[in-house]
N, C-alpha and C positions, 0 to 999 in steps of 0.2 A: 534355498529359500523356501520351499516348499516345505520340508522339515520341518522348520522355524512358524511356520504358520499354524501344522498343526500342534506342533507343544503348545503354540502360544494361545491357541483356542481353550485349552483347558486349564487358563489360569481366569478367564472371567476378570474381574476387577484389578485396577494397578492402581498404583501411589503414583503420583505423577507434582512434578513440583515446576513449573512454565516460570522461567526466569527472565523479564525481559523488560526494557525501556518505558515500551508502551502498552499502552491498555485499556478496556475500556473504565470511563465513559468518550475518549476520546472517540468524534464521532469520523475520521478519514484516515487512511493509512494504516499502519501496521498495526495500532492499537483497536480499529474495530475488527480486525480478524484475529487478533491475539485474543478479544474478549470474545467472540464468537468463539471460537474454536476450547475454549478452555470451560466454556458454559455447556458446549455440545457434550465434549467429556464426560463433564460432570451426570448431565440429564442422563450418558449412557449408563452412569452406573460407578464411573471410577473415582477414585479419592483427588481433589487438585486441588494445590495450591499453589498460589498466585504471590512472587514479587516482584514489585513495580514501583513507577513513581507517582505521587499525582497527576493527573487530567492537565497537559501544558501547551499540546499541539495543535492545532496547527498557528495557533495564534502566539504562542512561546510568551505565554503568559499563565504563570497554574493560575488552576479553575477560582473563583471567588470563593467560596464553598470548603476548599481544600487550604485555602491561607493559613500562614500561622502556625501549623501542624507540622511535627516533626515524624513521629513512627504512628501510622492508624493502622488498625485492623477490621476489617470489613467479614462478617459473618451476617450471609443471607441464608436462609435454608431452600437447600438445591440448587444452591450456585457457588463455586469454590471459595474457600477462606483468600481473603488476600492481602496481602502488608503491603502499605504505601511506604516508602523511607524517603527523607530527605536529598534535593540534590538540588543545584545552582543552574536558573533557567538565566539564558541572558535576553536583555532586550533584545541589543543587534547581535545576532551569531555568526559572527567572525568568525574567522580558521580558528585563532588562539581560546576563545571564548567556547566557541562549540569545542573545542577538543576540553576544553574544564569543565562543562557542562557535561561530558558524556562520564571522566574520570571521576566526577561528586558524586554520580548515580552509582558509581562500581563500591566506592568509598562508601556512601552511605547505606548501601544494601548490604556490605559484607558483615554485621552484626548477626540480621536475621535470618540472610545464609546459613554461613556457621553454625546459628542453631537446628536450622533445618537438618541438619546431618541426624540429629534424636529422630525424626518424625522416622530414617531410612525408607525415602523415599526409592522406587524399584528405575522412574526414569526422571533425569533432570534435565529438561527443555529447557533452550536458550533460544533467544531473537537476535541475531545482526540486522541492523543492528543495534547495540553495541558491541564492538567485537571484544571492547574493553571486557565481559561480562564472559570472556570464553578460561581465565584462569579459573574461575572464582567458581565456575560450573565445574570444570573437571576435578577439582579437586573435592568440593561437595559430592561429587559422583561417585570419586575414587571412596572417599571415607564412609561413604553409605554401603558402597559395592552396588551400585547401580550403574543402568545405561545412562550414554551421555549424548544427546543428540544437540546441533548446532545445524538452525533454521536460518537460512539468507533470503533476507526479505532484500537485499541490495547488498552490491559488492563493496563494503563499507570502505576499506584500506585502498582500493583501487580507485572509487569516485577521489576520495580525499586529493590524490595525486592528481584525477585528471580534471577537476574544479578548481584545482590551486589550493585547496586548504591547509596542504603540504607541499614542501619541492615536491620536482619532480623527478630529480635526480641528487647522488649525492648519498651520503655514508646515511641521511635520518631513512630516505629509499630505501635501500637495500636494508638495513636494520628492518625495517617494518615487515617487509614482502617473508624474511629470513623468520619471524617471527610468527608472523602470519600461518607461514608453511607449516612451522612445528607443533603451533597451538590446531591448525584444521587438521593434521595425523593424526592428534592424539584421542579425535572424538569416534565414538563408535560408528553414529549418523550422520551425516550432512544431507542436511537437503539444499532444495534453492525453488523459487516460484517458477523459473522458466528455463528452458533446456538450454540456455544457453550460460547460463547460473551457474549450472549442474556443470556443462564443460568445463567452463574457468572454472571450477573449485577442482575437478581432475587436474587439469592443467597445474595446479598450484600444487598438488602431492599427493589429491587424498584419493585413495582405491576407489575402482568402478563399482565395484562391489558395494562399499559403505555409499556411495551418493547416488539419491534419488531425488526426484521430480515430487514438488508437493506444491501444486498452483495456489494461488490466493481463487477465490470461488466468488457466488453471488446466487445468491438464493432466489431463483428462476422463478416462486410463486410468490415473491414480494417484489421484485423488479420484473414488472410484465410490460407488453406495449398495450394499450388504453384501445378501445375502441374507437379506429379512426373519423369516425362521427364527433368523438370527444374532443381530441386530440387539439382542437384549437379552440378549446374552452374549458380547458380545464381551469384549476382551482390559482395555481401561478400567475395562469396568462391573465384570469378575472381580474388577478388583487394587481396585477402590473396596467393594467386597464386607465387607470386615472394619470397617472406617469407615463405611459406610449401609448398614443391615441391611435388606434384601428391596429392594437397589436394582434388581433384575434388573425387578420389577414395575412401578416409580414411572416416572413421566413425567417424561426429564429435560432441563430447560433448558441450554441450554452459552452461556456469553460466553468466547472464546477470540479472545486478540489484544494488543495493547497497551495496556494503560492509562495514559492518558494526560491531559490538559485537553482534548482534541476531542472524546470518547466519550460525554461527558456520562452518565457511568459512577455519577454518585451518585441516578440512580432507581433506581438495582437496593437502595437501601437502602429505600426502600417497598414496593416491590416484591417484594421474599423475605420483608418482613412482612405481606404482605396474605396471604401465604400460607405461614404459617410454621405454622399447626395442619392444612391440607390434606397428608393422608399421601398422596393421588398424585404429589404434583410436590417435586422435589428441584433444586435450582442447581448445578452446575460454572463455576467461574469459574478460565477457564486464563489463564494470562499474566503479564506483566511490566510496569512501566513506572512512571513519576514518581507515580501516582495511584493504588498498588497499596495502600501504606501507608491512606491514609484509608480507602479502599472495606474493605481488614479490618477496621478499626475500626470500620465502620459493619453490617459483617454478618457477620462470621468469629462470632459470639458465639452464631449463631444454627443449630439443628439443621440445617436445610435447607439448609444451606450448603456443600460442600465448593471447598477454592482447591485447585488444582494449578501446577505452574509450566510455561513453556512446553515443546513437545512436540516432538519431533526431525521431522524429514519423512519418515522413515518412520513413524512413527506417526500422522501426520497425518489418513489416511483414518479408522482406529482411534479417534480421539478425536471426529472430526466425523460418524462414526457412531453415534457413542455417546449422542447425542443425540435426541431427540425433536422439539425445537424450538430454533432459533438465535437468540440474540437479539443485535439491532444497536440501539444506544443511541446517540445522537451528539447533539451539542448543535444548537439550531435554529441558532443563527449562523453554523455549516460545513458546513451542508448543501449548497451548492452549492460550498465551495469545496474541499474532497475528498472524493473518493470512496474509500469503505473497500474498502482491497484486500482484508481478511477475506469479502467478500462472496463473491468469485467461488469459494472453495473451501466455503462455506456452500451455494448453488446447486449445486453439481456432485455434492453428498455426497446429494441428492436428498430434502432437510428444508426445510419448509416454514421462511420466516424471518419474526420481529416488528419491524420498524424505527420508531426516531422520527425522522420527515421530513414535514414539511409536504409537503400536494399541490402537486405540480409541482416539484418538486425532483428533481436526478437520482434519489438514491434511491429516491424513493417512485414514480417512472417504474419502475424495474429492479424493486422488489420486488410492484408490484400483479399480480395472477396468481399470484407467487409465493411470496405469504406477506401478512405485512397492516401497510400502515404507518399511524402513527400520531400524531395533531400532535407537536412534538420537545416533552419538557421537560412532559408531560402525563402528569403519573402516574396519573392515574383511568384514562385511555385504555387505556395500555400494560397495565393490572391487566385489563382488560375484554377486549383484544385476549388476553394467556394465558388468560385464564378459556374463551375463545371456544375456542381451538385445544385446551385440556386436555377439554374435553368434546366435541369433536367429532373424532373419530379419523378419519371417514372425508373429512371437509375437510382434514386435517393430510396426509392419503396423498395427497389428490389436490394440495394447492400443492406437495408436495415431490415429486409428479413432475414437475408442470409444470415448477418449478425444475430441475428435473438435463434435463429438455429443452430450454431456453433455456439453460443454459450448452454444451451439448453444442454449440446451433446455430450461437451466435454469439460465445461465449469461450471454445474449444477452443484450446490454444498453438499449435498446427502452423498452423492459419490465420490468426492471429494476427501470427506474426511471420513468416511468409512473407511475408503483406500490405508488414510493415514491412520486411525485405528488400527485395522492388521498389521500395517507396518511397526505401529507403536510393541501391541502383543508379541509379535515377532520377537523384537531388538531386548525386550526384556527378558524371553524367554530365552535365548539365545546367551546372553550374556548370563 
């Protein structure tokens, strides 16, 4: 590996062609770190291009803006070229629906693929997921004679199984995992966001050697904690003023993110009723997504409630200061197979967080120190865990600094994808 780093020092600029689902302007989830990370690229110097679909998540509706359109191309100067192509967003995303919705995106990218093989690109970057998108790389790879790296932002064929969106036993089983295996050998790279990614994707076949650790990050000088004199007046808690009367005072919870089936988002309806006569603590619940509708019907009715919709990125810091306490809910059955990218700008904003994750799961690795986790799917717990933090202010100061110090040390962006620059120079030079 050392080798590898310094040939790769003296190639300076790569072709780099980031193949994936999401992207931005989406503003949660894998698409604002795919568009981060392919804009960092770019500013460093290297040639990228981008294909994707339109802007559909977390709300799985494309953007208003983007309707209508079938192949666009996007040329900003100093920020990569990138092809939108056509793909089938469903309202409700069902097993069968989301699995057509992912197979349109492989379907209708594979034109512009194809042609990208001309540009001979040096690395061609993939997102899991979709894993769907893992032929249609290698073989653009192979015909360019470039590297092929394959990024797991979640264990895409494993959730499927353990959320039901496929049996979970049974000849389509075994076909997938058998398939799975041959298509993760074949890549030169695998990464994954958390070390426990990285194992299960050994576990499945691929060499220690080719699989590395590549965190999703958070850019520590634009998610800061506010000056505790602000901190309950800020810009949120103002405009929420006329809607929660003495919000300035109450203790408030924030779920900000996507709602979705992984979040395991329907504790928060016991949850805002165990404490729906305590005038300290009040809920914000920002976001979007497939699972937004039920979650209002289960707690929109209730005082202590306010929804908001998701939040631009400049407001970002603004809304995850405006908190007291973060809360991460996730179902026990995807605890290890994503990690929630809401976490790293929840740590950085310097707020202690409440997670449900069995012990020894990633999560509940990342958030001990940092806040308190909790068996998943345990609503007495999670009741006891806010009771614990609402009454104890000076535990609540001391996880959220410890938090905004562990993200500073070790999920700062500048480190981050430097790391993954050398890595990138490396696998090019090498191959």
């Amino acid at each position: 590996m050392q080798m590898r780093c310094v040939i790769a020092g003296e190639r300076g600029r790569l072709r780099i062609l980031i193949y994936g689902l999401n992207y931005a302007p989406e503003l949660t989830g894998i698409g604002k770190y795919s568009g981060e990370m392919a804009d960092w690229l770019a500013e460093r110097g290297h040639e990228v291009r981008v294909v994707t679909a339109p802007p559909y998540y977390p709300a799985w509706r494309i953007r208003e803006d983007y309707r209508g359109k079938w192949y666009q191309t996007e040329r900003v100067a100093g920020h990569p070229l990138v092809y939108r192509t056509p793909l089938y967003v469903p309202e409700q995303p069902t097993g069968i629906k989301r699995m057509a919705h992912l197979i349109s995106f492989m379907l209708g990218s594979l034109p512009v693929m194809l042609r990208e093989t001309l540009w001979q690109p040096e690395v061609v970057f993939t997102v899991e997921p979709t894993f769907f998108c893992a032929p249609l790389t290698l073989f653009v790879a192979k015909s360019a004679n470039a590297a092929c790296w394959l990024h797991m932002q979640d264990l895409e064929v494993d959730a499927a199984f353990d959320l039901g969106l496929l049996p979970p036993k049974g000849a389509i089983h075994d076909a997938a995992l058998r398939i799975e295996r041959f298509f993760l050998y074949a890549f030169d790279q695998v990464s994954g966001i958390s070390t426990k990614i990285v194992e299960r994707a050994c576990s499945k076949g691929v060499p220690s050697h080719r699989a590395v650790l590549f965190p999703n990050w958070v850019d520590v000088d634009a998610i800061y904690p506010l000056d505790p004199a602000k901190r309950r007046s800020n810009a949120i808690r103002r405009e929420l003023a006329a809607q929660v009367p003495g919000i300035e005072s109450k203790i408030l919870l924030l779920y900000s993110g996507n709602m979705g089936a992984k979040q395991g988002l329907d504790l928060l309806g016991p949850l805002t009723e165990a404490f729906v006569n305590d005038p300290r603590v009040h809920f914000l619940l920002c976001g979007d997504g497939a699972f937004r509708p039920k979650l209002e019907a289960l707690v929109s009715h209730r005082a202590n409630v306010t929804f908001l919709p998701l939040q631009p990125f400049d407001r970002l810091n603004e809304l995850l200061n405006a908190a007291d306490i973060h809360l991460l809910p996730q179902r026990a059955d995807a605890a290890d197979l994503v990690m929630p990218s809401r976490l790293t700008g929840m740590l950085a904003s310097g707020r202690p967080v409440i997670a449900t994750a069995h012990a020894g799961t990633q999560v509940a690795e990342v958030v001990d120190g940092h806040g308190i986790a909790v068996p998943a799917e345990d609503a007495a717990a999670l009741q006891a865990a806010v009771l614990r933090l609402v009454e104890d202010e000076p535990l609540r100061l001391r996880l959220g600094l410890a938090a905004r110090e562990y993200a500073v040390q070790y999920l700062g962006k500048k480190q981050v994808l430097e790391q993954f620059e050398r890595e990138l120079k490396a696998l090019a030079a090498f191959r």
